[in-house]
FIKOL-132510 format. One record per atom (N, C-alpha, C): x, y, z; residue in three letters. Coordinates in nm, 4 decimals. Layout:
{{X; Y; Z}; "ALA"} ...
This chain:
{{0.0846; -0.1150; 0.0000}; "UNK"} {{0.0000; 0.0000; 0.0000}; "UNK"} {{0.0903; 0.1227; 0.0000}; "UNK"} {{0.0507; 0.2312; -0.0887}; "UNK"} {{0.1668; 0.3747; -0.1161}; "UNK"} {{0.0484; 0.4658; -0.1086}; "UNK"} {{0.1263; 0.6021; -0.1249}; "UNK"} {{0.0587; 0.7263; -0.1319}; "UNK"} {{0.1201; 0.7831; -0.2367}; "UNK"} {{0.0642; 0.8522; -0.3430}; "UNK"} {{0.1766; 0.9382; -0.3680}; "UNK"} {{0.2884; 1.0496; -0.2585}; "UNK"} {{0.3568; 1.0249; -0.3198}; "UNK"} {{0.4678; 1.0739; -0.2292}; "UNK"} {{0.4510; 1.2847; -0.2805}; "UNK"} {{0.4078; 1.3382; -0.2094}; "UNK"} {{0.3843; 1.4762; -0.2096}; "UNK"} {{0.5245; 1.5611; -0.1119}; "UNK"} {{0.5262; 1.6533; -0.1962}; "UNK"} {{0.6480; 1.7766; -0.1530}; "UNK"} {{0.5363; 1.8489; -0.1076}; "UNK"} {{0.5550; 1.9764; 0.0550}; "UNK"} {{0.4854; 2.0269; 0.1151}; "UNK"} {{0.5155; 2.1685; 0.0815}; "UNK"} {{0.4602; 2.2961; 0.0557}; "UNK"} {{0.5097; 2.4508; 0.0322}; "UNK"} {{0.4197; 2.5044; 0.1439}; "UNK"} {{0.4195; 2.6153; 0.1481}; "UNK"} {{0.3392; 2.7456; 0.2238}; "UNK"} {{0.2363; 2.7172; 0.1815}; "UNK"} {{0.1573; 2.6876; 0.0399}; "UNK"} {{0.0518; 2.6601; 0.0663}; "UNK"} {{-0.0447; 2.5624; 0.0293}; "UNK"} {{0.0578; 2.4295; 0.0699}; "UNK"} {{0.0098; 2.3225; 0.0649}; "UNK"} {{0.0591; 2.2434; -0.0067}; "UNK"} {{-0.0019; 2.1147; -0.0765}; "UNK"} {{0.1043; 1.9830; -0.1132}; "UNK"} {{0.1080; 1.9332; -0.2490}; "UNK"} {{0.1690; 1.9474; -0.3060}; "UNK"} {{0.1615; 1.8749; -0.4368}; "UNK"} {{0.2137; 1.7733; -0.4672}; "UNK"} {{0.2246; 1.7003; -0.5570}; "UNK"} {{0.2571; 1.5512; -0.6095}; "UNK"} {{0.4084; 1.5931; -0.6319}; "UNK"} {{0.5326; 1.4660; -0.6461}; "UNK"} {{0.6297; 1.4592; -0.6388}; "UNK"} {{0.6816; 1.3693; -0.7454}; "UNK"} {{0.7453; 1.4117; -0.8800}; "UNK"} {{0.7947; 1.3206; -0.9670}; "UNK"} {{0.9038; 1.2915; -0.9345}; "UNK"} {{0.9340; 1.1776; -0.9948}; "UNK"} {{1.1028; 1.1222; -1.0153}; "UNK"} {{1.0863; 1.0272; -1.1319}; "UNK"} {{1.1912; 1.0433; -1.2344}; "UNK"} {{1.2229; 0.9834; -1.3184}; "UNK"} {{1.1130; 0.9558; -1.3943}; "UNK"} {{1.0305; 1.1172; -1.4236}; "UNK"} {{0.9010; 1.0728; -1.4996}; "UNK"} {{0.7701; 1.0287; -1.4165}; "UNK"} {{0.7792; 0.9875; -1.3092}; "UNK"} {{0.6413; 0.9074; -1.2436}; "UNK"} {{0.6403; 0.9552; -1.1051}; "UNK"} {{0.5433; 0.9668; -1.0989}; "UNK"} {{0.4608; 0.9744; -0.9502}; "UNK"} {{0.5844; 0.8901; -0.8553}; "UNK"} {{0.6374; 0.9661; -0.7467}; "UNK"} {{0.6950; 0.8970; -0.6650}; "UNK"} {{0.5803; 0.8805; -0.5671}; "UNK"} {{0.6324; 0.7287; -0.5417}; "UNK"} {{0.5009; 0.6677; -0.4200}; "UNK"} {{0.6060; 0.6981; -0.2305}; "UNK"} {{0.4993; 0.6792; -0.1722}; "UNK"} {{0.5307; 0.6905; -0.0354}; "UNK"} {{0.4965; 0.6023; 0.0583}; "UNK"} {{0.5926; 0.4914; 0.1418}; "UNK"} {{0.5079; 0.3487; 0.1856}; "UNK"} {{0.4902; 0.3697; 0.3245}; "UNK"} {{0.5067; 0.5252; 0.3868}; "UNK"} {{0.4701; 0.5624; 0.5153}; "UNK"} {{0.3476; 0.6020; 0.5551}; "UNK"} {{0.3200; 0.6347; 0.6834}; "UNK"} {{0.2199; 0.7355; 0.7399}; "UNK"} {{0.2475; 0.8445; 0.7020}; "UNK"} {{0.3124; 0.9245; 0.6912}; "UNK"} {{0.3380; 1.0552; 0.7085}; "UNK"} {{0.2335; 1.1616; 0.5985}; "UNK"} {{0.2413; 1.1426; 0.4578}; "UNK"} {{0.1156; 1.1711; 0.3599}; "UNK"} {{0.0021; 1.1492; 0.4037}; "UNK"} {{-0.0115; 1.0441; 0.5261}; "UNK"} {{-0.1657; 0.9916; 0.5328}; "UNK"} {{-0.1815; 1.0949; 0.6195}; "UNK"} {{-0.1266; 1.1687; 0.7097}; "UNK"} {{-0.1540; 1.2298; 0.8195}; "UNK"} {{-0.1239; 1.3870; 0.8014}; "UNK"} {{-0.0138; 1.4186; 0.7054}; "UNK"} {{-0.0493; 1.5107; 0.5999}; "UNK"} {{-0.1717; 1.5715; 0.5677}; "UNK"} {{-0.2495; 1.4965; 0.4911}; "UNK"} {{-0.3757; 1.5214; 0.4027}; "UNK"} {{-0.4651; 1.5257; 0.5445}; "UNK"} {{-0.4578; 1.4190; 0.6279}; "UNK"} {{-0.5933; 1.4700; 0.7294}; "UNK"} {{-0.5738; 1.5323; 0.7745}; "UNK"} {{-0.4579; 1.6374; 0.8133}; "UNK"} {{-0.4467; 1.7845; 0.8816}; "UNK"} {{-0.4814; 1.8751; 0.8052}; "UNK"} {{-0.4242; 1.8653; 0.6895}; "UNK"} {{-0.4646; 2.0002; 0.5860}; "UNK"} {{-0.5586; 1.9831; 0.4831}; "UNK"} {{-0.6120; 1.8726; 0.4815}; "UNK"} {{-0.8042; 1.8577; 0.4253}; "UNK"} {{-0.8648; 1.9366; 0.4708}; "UNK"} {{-0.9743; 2.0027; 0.4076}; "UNK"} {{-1.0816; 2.0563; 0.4639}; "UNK"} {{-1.2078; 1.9843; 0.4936}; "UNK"} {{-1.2359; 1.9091; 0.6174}; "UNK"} {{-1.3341; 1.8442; 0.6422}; "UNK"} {{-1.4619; 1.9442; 0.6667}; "UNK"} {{-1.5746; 1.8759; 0.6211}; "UNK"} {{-1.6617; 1.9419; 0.6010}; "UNK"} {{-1.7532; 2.0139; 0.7528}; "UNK"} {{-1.7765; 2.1113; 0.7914}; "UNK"} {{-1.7867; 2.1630; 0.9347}; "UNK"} {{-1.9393; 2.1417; 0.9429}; "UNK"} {{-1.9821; 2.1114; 1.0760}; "UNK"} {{-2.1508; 2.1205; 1.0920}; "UNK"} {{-2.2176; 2.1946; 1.0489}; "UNK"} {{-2.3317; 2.1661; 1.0166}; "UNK"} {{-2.4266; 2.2750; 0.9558}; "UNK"} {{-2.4426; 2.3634; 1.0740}; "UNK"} {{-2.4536; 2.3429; 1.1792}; "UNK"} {{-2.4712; 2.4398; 1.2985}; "UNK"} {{-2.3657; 2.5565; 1.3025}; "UNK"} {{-2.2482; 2.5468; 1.2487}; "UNK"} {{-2.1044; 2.5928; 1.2625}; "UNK"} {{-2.1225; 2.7095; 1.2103}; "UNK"} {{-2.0391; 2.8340; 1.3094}; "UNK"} {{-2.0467; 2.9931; 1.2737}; "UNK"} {{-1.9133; 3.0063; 1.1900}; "UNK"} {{-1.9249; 2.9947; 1.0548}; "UNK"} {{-1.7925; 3.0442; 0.9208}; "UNK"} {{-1.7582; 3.1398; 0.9607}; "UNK"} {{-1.6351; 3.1581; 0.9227}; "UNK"} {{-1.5887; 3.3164; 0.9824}; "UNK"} {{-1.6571; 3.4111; 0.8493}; "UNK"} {{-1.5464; 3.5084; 0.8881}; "UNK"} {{-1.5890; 3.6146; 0.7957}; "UNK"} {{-1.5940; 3.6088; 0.6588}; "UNK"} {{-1.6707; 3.6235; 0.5807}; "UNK"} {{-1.6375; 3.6056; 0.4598}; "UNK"} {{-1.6799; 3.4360; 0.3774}; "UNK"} {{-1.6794; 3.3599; 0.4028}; "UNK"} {{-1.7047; 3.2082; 0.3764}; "UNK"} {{-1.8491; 3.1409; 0.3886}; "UNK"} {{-1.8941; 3.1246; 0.3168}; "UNK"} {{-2.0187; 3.0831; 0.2939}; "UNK"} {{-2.0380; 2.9418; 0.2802}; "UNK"} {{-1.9359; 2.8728; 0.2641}; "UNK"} {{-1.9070; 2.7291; 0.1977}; "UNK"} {{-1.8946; 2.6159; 0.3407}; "UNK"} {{-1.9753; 2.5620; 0.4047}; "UNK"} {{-1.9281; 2.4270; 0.5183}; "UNK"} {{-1.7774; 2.3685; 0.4586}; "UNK"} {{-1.7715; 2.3329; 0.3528}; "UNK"} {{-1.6868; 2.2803; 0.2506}; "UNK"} {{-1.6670; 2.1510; 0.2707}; "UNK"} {{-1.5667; 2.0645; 0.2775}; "UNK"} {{-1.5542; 1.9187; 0.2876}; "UNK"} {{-1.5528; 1.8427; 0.1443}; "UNK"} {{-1.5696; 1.6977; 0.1793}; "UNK"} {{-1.5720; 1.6349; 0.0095}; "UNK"} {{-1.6949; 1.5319; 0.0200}; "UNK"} {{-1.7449; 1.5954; -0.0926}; "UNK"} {{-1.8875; 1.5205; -0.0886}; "UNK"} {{-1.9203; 1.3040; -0.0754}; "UNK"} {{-1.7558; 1.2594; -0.1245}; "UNK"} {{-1.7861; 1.1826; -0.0998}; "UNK"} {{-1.7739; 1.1230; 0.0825}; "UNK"} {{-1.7942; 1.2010; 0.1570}; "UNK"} {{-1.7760; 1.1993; 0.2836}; "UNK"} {{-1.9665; 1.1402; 0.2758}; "UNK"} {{-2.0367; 1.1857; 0.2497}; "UNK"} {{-2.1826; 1.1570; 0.2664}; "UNK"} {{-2.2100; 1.0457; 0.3171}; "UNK"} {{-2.2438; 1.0264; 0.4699}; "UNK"} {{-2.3109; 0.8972; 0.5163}; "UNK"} {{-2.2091; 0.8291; 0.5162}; "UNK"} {{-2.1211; 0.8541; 0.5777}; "UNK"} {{-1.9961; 0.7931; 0.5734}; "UNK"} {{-1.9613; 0.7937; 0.7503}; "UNK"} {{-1.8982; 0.7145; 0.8338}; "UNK"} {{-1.8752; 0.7265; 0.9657}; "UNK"} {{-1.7345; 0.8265; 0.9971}; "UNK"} {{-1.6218; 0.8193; 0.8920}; "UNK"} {{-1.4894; 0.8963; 0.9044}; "UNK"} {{-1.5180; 0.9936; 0.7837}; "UNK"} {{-1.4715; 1.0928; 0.8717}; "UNK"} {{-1.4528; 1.2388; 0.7614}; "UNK"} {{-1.3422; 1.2539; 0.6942}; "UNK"} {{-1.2980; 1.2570; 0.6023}; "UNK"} {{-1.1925; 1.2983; 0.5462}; "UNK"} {{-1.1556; 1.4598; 0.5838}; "UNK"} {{-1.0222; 1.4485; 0.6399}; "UNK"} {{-0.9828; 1.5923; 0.6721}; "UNK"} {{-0.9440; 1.6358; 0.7777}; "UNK"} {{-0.9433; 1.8180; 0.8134}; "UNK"} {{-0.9906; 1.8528; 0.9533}; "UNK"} {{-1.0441; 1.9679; 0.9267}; "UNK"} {{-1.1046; 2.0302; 1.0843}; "UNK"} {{-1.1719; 2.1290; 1.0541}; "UNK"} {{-1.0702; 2.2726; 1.1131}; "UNK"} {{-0.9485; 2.2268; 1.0992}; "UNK"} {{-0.8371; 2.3344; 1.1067}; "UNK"} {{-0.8512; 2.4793; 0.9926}; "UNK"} {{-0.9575; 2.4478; 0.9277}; "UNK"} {{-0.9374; 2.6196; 0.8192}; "UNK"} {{-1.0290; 2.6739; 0.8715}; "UNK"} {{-1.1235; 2.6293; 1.0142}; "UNK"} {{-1.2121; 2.7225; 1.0807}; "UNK"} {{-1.1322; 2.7908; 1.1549}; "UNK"} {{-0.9669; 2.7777; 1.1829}; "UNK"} {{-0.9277; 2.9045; 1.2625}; "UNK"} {{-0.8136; 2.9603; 1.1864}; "UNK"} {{-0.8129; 2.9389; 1.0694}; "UNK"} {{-0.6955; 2.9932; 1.0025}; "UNK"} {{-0.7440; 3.1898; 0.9826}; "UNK"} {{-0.8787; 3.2335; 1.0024}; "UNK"} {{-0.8305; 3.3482; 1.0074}; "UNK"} {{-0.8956; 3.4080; 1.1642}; "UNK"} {{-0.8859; 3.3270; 1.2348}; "UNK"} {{-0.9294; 3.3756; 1.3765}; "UNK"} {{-0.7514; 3.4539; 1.4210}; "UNK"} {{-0.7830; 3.5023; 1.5088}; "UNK"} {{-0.6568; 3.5526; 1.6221}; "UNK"} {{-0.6132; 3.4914; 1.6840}; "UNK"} {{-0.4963; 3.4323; 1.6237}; "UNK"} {{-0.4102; 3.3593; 1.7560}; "UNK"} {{-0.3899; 3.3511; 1.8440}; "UNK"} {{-0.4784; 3.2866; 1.9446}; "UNK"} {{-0.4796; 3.3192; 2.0914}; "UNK"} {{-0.4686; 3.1926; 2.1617}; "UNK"} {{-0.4439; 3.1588; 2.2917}; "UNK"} {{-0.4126; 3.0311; 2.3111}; "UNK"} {{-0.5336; 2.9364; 2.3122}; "UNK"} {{-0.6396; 2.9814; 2.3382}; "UNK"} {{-0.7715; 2.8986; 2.3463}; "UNK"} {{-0.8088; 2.8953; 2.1426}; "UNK"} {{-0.7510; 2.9686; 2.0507}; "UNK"} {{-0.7589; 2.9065; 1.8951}; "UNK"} {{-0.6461; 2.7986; 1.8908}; "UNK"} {{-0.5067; 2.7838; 1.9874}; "UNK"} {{-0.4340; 2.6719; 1.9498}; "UNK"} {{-0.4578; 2.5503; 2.0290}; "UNK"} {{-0.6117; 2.5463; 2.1293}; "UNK"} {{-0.6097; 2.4486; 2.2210}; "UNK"} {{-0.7270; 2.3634; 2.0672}; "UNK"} {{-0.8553; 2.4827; 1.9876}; "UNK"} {{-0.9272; 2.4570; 1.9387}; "UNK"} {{-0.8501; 2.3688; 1.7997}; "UNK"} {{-0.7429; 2.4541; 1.7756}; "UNK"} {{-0.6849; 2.3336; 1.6573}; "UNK"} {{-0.6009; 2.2374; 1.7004}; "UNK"} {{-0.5601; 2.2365; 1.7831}; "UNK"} {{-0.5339; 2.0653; 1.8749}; "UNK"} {{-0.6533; 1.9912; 1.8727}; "UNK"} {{-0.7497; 2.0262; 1.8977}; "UNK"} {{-0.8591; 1.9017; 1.9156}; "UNK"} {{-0.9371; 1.8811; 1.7831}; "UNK"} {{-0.8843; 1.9645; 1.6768}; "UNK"} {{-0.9639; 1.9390; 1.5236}; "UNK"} {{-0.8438; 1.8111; 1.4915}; "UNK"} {{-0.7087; 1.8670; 1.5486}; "UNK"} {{-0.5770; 1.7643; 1.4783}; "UNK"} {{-0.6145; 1.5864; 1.5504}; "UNK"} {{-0.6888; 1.6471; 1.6568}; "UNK"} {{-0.7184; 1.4981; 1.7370}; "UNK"} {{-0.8449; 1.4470; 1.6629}; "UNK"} {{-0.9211; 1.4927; 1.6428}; "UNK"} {{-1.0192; 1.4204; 1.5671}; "UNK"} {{-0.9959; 1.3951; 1.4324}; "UNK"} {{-0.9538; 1.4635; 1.3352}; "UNK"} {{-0.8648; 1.4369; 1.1873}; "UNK"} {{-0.8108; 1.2992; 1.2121}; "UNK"} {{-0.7153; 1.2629; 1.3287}; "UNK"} {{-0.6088; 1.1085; 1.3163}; "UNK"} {{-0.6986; 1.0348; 1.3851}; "UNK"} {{-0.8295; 1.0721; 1.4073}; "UNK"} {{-0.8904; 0.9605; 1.4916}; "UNK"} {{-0.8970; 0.8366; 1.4090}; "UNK"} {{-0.8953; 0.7822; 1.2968}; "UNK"} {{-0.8999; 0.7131; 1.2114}; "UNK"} {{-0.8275; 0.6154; 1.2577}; "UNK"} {{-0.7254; 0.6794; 1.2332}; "UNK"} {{-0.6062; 0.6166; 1.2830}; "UNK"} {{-0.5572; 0.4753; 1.3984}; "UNK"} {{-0.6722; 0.5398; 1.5264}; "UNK"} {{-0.6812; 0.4685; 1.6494}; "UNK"} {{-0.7830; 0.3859; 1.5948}; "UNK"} {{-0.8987; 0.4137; 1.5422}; "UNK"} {{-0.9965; 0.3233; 1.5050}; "UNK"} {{-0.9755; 0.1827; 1.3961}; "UNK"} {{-0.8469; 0.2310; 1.3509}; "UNK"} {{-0.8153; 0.1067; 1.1908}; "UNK"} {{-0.7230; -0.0266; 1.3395}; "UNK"} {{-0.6581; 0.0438; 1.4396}; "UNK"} {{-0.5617; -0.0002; 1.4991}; "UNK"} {{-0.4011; 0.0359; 1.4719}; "UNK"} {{-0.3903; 0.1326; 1.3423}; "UNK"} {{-0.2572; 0.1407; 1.2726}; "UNK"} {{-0.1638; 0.2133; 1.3945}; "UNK"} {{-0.2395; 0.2950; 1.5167}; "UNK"} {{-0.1866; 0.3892; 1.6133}; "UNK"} {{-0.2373; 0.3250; 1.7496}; "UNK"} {{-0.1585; 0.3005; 1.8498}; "UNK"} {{-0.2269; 0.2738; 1.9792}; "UNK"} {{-0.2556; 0.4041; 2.0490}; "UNK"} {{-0.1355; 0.5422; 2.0247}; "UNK"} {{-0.2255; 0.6533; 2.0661}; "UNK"} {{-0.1460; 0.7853; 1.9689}; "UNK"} {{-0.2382; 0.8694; 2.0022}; "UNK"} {{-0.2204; 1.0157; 1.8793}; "UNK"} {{-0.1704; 1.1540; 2.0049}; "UNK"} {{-0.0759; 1.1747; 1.9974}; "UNK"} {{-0.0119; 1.3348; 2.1043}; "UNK"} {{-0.0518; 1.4230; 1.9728}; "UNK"} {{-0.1055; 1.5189; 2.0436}; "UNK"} {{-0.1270; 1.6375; 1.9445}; "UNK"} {{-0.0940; 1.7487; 2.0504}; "UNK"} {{0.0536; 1.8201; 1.9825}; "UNK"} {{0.0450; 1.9910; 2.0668}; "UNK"} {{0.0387; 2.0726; 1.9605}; "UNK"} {{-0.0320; 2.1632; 1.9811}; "UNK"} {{-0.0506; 2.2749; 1.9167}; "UNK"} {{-0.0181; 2.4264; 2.0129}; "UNK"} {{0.0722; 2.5003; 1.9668}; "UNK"} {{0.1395; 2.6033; 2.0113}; "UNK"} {{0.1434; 2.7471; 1.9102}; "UNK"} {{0.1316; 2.8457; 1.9674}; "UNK"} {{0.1303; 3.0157; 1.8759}; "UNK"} {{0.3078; 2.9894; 1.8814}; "UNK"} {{0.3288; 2.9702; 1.7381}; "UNK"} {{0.4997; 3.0147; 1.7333}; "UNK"} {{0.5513; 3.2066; 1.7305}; "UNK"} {{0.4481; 3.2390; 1.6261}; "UNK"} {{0.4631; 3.3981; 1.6398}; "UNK"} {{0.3008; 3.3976; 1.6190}; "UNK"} {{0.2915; 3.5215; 1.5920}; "UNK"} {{0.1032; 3.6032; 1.6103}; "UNK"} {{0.0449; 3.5339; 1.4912}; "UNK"} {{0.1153; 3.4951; 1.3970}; "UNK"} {{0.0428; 3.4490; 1.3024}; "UNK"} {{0.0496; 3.2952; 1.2516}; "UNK"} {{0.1612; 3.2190; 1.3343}; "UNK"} {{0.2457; 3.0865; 1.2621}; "UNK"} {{0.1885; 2.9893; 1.4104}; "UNK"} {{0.1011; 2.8862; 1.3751}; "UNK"} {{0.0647; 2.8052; 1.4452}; "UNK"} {{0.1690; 2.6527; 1.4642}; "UNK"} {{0.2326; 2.6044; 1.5426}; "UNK"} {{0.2934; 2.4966; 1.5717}; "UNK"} {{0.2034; 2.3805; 1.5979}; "UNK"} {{0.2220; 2.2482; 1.5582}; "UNK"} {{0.1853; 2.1297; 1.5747}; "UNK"} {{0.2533; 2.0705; 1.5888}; "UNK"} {{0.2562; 1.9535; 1.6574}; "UNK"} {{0.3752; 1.8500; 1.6875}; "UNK"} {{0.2588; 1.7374; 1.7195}; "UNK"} {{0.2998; 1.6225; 1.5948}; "UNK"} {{0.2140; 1.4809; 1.6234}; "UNK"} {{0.3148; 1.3745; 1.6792}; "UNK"} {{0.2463; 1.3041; 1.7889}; "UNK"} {{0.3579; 1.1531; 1.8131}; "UNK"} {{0.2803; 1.0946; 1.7498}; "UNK"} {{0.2701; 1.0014; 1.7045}; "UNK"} {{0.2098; 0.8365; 1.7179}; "UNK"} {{0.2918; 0.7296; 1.7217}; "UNK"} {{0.2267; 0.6272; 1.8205}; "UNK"} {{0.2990; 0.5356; 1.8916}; "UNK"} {{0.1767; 0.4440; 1.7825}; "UNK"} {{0.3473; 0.3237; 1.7881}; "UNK"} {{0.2464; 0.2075; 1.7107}; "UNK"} {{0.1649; 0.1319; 1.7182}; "UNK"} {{0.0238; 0.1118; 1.6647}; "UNK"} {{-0.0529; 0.0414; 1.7165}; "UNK"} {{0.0014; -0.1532; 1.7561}; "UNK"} {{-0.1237; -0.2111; 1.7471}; "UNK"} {{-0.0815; -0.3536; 1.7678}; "UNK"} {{-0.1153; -0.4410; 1.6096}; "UNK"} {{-0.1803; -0.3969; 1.5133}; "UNK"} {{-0.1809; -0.4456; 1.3449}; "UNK"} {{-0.1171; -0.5042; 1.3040}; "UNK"} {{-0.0253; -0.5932; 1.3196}; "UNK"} {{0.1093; -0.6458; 1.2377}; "UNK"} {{0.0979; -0.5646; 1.0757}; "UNK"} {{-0.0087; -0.6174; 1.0113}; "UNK"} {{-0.0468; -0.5594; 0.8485}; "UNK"} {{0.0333; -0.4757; 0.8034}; "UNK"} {{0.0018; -0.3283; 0.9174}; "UNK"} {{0.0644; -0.2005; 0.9077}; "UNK"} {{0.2415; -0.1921; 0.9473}; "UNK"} {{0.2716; -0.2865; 0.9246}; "UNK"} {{0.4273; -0.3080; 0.9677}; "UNK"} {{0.5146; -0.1908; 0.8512}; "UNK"} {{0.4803; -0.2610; 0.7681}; "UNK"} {{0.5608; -0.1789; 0.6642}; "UNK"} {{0.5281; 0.0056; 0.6431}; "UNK"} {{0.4452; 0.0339; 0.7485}; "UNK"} {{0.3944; 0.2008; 0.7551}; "UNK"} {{0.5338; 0.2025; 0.8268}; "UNK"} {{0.5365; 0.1330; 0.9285}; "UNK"} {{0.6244; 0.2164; 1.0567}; "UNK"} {{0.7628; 0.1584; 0.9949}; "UNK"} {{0.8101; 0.0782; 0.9340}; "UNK"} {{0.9342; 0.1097; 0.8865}; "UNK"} {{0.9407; 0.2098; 0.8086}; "UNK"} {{0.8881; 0.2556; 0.6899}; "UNK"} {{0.8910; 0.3745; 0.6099}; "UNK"} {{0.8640; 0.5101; 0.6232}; "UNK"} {{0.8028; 0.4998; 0.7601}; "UNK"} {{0.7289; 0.6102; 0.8077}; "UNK"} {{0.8397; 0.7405; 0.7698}; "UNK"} {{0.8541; 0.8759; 0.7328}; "UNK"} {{0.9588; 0.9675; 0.7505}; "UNK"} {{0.9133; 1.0628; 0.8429}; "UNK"} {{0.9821; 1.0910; 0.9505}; "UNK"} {{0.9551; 1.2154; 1.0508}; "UNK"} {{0.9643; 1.3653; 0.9516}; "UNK"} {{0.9277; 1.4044; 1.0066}; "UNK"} {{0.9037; 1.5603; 0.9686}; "UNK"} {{0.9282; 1.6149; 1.0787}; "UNK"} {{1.0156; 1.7645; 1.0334}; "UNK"} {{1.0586; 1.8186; 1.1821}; "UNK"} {{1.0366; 2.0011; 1.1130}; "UNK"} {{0.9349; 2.0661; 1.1442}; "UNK"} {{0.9320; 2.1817; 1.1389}; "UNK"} {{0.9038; 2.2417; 0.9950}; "UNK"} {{0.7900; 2.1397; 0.9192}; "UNK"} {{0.7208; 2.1387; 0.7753}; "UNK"} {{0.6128; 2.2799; 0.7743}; "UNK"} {{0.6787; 2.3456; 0.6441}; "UNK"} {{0.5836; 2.4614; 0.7161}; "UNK"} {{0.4551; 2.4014; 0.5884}; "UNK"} {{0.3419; 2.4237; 0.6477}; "UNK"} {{0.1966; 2.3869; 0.5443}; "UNK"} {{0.1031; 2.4968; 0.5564}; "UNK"} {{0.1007; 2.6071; 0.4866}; "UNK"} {{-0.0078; 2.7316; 0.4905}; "UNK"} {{0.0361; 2.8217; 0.5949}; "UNK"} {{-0.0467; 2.8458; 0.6848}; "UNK"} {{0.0314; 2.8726; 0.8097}; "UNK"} {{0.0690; 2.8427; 0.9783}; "UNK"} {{0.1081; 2.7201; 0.9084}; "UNK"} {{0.1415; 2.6219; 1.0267}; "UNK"} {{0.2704; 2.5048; 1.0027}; "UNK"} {{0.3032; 2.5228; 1.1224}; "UNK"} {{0.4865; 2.4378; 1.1288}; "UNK"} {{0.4539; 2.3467; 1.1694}; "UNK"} {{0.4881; 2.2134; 1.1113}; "UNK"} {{0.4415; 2.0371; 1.1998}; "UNK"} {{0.5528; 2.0058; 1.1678}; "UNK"} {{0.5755; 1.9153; 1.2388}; "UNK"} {{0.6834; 1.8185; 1.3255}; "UNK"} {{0.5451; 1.6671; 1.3531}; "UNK"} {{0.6039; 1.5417; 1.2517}; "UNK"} {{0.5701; 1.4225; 1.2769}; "UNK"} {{0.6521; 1.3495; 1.3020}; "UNK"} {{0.6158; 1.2719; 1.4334}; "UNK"} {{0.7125; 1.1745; 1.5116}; "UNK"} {{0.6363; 1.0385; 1.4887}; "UNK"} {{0.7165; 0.9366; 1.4819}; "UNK"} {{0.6613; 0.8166; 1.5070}; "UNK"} {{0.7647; 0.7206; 1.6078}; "UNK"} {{0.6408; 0.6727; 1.7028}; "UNK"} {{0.7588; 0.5734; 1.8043}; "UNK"} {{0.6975; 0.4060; 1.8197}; "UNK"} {{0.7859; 0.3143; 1.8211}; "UNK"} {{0.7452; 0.2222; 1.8266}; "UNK"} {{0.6702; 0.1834; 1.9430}; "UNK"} 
């Protein structure tokens, strides 16, 4: 099982060639990638900020039990304050919940920290679940140490 293997910029991820083709990726790290910086689709109850009219998400989410995504672009234009980096810690915890539910993770650390007024910090552990299957994630897995994605710095750890 691969991902394409994606290069990360300021504002966001694109696909990664080599030698002509899609380089693949046989880690976690893309998988956990995309569910941080997806836009999962927000409750209909949910106050959009300014300007945004759109819940957004991906329609094939419909009637589905896991969301693809997170709901981290509900504070991308709030004010960085410590109660917006406690609120995108717990969008980053529900995004990898997947994760705990497949078994691929026995548990998910999520910190989220104001680096400056505008640059949000994340730092994921995951410790390995008990799956044998998923063996070949956690050998390939690649850490990430200080990836900047839009406007936010992550750091992915993985521990056995």
């Amino acid at each position: 099982m691969s991902d394409a293997g994606l290069s990360w910029f300021d504002f966001g991820g694109d696909i990664t060639f080599e030698a002509g083709d899609v380089r693949h990726e046989y880690g976690l790290a893309t998988s956990v990638l995309i569910s941080l910086f997806t836009d999962a689709r927000a409750p209909d109850v949910t106050v959009l900020p300014l300007g945004e009219t759109s819940l957004r998400g991906w329609w094939g989410d419909t009637g589905t039990q896991h969301i693809t995504g997170s709901l981290l672009w509900l504070v991308q234009r709030e004010k960085m304050l410590p109660e917006v980096a406690e609120k995108a810690r717990e969008y980053c915890v529900d995004a990898l919940q997947w994760l705990l539910d497949e078994d691929i993770v026995e548990s998910v650390e999520v910190e989220a920290e104001l680096i400056k007024p505008s640059i949000l910090g994340i730092k994921v552990t995951l410790t390995r679940g008990n799956a044998i299957r998923y063996e070949i994630l956690w050998k390939n897995s690649e850490e990430y140490d200080n990836v900047r994605v839009m406007d936010s710095v992550v750091s992915l750890k993985f521990k056995d």
